[in-house]
C-alpha positions as CSV (number, residue, x, y, z in Angstrom):
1,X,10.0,-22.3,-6.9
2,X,11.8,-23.3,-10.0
3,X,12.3,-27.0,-10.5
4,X,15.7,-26.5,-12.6
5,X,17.7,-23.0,-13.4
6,X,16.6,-21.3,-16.4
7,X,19.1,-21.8,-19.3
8,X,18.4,-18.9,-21.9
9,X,20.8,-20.6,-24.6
10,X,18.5,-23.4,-24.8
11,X,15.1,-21.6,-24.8
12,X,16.7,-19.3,-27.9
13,X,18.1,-22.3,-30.1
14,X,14.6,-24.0,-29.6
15,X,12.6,-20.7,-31.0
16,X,15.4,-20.4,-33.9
17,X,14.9,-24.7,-34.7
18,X,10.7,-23.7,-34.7
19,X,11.3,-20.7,-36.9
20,X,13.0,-22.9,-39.2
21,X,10.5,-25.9,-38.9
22,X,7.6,-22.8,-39.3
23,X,9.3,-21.7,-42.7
24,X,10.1,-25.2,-44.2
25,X,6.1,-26.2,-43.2
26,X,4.8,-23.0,-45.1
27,X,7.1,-23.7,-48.0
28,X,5.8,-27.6,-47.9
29,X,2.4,-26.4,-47.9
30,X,2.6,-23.8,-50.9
31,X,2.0,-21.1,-48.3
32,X,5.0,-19.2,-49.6
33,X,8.5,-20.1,-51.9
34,X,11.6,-19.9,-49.8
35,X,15.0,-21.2,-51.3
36,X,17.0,-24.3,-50.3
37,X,19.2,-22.3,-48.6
38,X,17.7,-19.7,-46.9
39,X,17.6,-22.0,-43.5
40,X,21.6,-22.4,-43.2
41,X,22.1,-19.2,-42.2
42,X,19.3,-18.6,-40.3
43,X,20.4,-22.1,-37.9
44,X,23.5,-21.8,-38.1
45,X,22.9,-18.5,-36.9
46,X,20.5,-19.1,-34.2
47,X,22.9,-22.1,-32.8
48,X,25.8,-19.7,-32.4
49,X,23.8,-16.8,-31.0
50,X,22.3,-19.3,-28.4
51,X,26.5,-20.6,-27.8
52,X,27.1,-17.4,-26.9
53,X,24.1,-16.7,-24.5
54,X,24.6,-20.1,-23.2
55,X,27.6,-18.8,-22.2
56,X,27.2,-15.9,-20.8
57,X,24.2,-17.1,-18.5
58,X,27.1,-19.9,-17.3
59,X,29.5,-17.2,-16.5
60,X,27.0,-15.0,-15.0
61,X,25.7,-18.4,-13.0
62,X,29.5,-18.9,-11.9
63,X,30.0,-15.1,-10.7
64,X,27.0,-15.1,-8.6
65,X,27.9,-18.7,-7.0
66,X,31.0,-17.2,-6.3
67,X,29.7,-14.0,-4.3
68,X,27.2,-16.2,-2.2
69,X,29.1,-16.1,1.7
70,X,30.2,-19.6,2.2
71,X,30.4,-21.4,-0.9
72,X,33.1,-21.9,-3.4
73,X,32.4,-21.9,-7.3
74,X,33.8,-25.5,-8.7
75,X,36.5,-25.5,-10.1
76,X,36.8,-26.8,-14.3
77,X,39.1,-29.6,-15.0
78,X,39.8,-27.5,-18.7
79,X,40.3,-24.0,-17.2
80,X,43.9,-23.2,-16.3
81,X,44.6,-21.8,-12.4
């Protein structure tokens, strides 16, 4: 049994914050070169993709909340209706 509902949004800004920790490390360590800005994009870029698949697991959360006999989804103060 989980102990709290899996939030895929998270887990994917957390790998794309490593990746970018991994690649300033190896730079740091003469491993390899990488320019000063090669790891805007690629957070920037990570944070957004994990917005998005934040939510679309919420929406996906709220539809199957909905379905479930005798509950109610909850209402959002900020969504109109």
């Amino acid at each position: 049994m989980l102990r709290h509902e899996f939030q895929p949004g998270r887990l994917l800004a957390g790998v794309f914050l490593i990746l970018a920790g991994v690649i300033y490390a190896g730079d740091a360590g003469g491993l390899w070169e990488t320019p000063w800005f090669a790891l805007i994009p690629l957070v920037s870029g990570g944070l957004c993709l994990a917005g998005v698949v934040g939510m679309v697991a919420g929406g996906v959360r709220r539809r199957r909340r909905a379905r479930r006999p005798g509950t109610e989804a909850p209402r959002s103060a900020h969504l109109p209706g």
